[in-house]
ZARO-259497 format. One record per residue (C-alpha): x, z, y. Coordinates in steps of 0.25 Angstrom, whole numbers, plus 5000, padded with zeros to 4 digits. Each point is the difference from the previous one (the first is absolute). Layout:
BEGIN
XZY ...
END
This chain:
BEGIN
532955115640 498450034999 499149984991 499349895008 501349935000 500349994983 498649974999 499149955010 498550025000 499249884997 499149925009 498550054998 499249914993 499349895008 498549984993 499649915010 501449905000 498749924991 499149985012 501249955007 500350125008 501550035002 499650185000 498850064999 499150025012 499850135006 498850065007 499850035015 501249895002 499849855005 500849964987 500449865007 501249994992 499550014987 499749854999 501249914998 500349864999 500750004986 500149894988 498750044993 498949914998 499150105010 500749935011 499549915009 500949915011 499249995013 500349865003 499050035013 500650135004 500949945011 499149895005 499250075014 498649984998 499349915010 499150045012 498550054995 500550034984 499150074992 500650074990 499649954985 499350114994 500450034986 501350054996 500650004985 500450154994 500750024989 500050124991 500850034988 500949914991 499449845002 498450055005 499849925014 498749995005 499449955014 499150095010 499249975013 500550115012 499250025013 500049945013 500550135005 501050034989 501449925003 501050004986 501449964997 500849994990 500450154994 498750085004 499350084990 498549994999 498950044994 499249904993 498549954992 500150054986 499150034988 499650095000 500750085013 501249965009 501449954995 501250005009 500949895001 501249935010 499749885008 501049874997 499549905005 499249985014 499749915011 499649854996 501149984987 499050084993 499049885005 500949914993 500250094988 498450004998 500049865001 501149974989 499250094991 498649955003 499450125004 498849975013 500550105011 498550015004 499650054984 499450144999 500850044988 501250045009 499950145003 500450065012 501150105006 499350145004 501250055009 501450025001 500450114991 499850145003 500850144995 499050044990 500049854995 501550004999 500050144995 498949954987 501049884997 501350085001 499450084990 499249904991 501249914998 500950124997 499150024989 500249864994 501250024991 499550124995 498649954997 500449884993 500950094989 498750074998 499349884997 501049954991 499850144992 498549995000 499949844995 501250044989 499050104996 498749944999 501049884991 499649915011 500949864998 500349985013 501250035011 499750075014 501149945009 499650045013 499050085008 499549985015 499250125007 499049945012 500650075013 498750085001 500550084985 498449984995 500749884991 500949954990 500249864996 500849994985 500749884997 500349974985 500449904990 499549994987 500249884987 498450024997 498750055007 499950135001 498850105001 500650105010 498550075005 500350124995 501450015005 499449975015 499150134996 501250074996 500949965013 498850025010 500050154993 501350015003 500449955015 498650025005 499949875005 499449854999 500749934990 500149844997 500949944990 500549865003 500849924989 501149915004 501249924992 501350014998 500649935009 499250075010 500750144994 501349965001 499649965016 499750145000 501250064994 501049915006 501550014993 501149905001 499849864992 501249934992 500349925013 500550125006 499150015011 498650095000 498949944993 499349895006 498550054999 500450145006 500749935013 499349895004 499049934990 498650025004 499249904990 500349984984 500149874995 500149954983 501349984995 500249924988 501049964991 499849855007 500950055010 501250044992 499949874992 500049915012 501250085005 500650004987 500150154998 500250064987 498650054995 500650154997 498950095005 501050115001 500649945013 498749915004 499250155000 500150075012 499650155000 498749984999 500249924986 499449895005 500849875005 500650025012 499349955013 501449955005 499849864990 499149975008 501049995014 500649874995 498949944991 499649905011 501349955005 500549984984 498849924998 500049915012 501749984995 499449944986 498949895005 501049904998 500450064986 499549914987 499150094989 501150094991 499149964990 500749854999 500849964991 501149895004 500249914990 501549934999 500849934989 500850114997 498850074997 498750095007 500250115009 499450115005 499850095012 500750134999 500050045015 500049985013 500950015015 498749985009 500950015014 501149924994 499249904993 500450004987 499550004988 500750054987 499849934987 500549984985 499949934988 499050044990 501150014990 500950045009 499250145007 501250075006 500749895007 499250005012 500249895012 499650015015 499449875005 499549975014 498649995000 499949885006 500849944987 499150074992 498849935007 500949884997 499950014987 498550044998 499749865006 500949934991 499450074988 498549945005 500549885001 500750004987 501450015003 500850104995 501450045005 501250004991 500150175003 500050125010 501450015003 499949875009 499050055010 500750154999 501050015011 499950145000 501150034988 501049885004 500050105012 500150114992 501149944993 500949975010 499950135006 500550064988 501149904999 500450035013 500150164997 500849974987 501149905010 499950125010 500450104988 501149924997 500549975010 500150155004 500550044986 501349895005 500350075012 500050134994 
END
């Protein structure tokens, strides 16, 4: 048996699997097959693609590129320059060129300017020099190779200059004149003389760019307690507030242990069901009533929104608890304005008659199999 066979040598490294790329591009090589539609939050579903474009259509003249991790931005190509998706380009940047791979052309990205209020006539979008050539490919093989190593450096220099602050990610322009650094930090931080330092360093622009922790974790990906890969890194786009408002309508246990995701804030996914448990609860009276019987007060302890119920007890009596329909709990509100008041709970409680019966009738089924054996 060979060597190769006990123990099998390992796929090289993909540096640009973050730019959506399933393997590195090579230069001289049309490097078609580099683009692939996968479940990443690069890609874009061309509902237009098959649709044949009618007599005399100009084609829309600004595409949307993407670069590493979640950066997206739009660009104005030439009358004589015709992209699809997958190609690499050479793009406006400051100072210089970046390169980058088209996902998105033809008039969805018409559609797409519109839905984020961006003027498709404005002079702020930049334009698309040309289709990548060797030398363009060859500059951003190398910068991005450069990325790993780069940012370990930079984690060394900021540990040394006691700067409070976390470099998670580094993004080289395809031209390699420029470096973008992305950190989180709990406090402002005055990081001018480590942009002196890192300049020295890499030879290069530098430009620092705070961002939170949920954006971090987007960036690091990993697997959630759901099982699945984490939300932001997939598919999420756009952060919106959590807040604890959301476990409490959907009755969660305020742990922040398993409300935290990895980012240790509240995990976005309470926000996936928020709407649909507060439209169920419109017809559900204020928790905060106490209905008033005979027998004595009682008060809300919690609540089935989907099965209507409502779970009560007597003040005196905290841990025998009584699930009644929230209609009868309605019921028993307006009797209380009115002045009435109902001799006690257990009358409008169906729930544990129910309950009741079912365990009478597992106790005769016991028996009755204890007989025959």
């Amino acid at each position: 048996m060979e060597e190769n066979d006990v123990n099998p040598t390992k796929p090289k490294a993909n540096a640009f699997l973050s730019r959506g790329c399933c393997e590195p591009p090579r230069a001289g090589q049309k490097n078609d097959q580099i683009f692939m539609h996968s479940c990443s939050k690069f890609d874009v579903v061309d509902w237009f693609g098959k649709i044949p474009a009618p007599l005399g259509y100009i084609p829309f003249d600004i595409v949307e590129v993407r670069f590493k991790n979640c950066r997206k931005d739009f660009f104005r190509t030439t009358p004589d320059l015709i992209l699809k998706i997958g190609d690499i380009v050479a793009v406006e940047a400051s100072p210089g060129h970046d390169i980058g791979i088209v996902s998105m052309a033809g008039d969805l990205v018409r559609l797409q300017l519109k839905n984020k209020k961006i003027d498709p006539a404005s002079e702020e979008i930049r334009k698309i020099y040309r289709r990548a050539r060797i030398t363009d490919v060859e500059k951003w093989i190398t910068a991005v190779e450069n990325e790993d190593s780069t940012m370990s450096q930079a984690r060394k220099i900021a540990e040394s200059l006691s700067l409070s602050m976390k470099i998670n990610d580094v993004e080289y322009q395809g031209d390699h004149t420029k470096a973008i650094f992305y950190y989180t930090a709990e406090d402002r931080v005055d990081f001018r003389e480590l942009i002196k330092v890192l300049a020295e360093e890499f030879k290069v622009r530098i430009e620092m760019r705070q961002i939170g922790a949920r954006q971090e974790a987007s960036r690091l990906g990993g697997i959630g307690s759901c099982g699945r890969e984490l939300c932001c890194s997939t598919w999420m786009n756009q952060f919106h507030s959590v807040t604890t408002q959301a476990a409490r309508v959907q009755q969660l246990s305020l742990n922040p242990q398993k409300l935290a995701g990895q980012c240790s804030k509240l995990k976005c996914c309470l926000n996936y069901e928020y709407d649909i448990y507060m439209d169920a609860m419109k017809g559900f009276p204020s928790p905060e009533t106490i209905l008033q019987t005979k027998k004595g007060d009682a008060i809300h302890q919690k609540s089935d929104i989907f099965n209507k119920l409502m779970w009560y007890s007597y003040a005196r009596e905290p841990h025998n608890q009584m699930a009644i329909p929230v209609d009868n709990v309605i019921r028993i509100i307006e009797q209380n304005k009115s002045g009435k008041l109902p001799p006690n709970l257990e009358d409008f409680s169906n729930i544990t008659e129910k309950k009741s019966d079912f365990e009478n009738e597992n106790l005769q089924d016991e028996m009755s199999y204890l007989d025959h054996s």
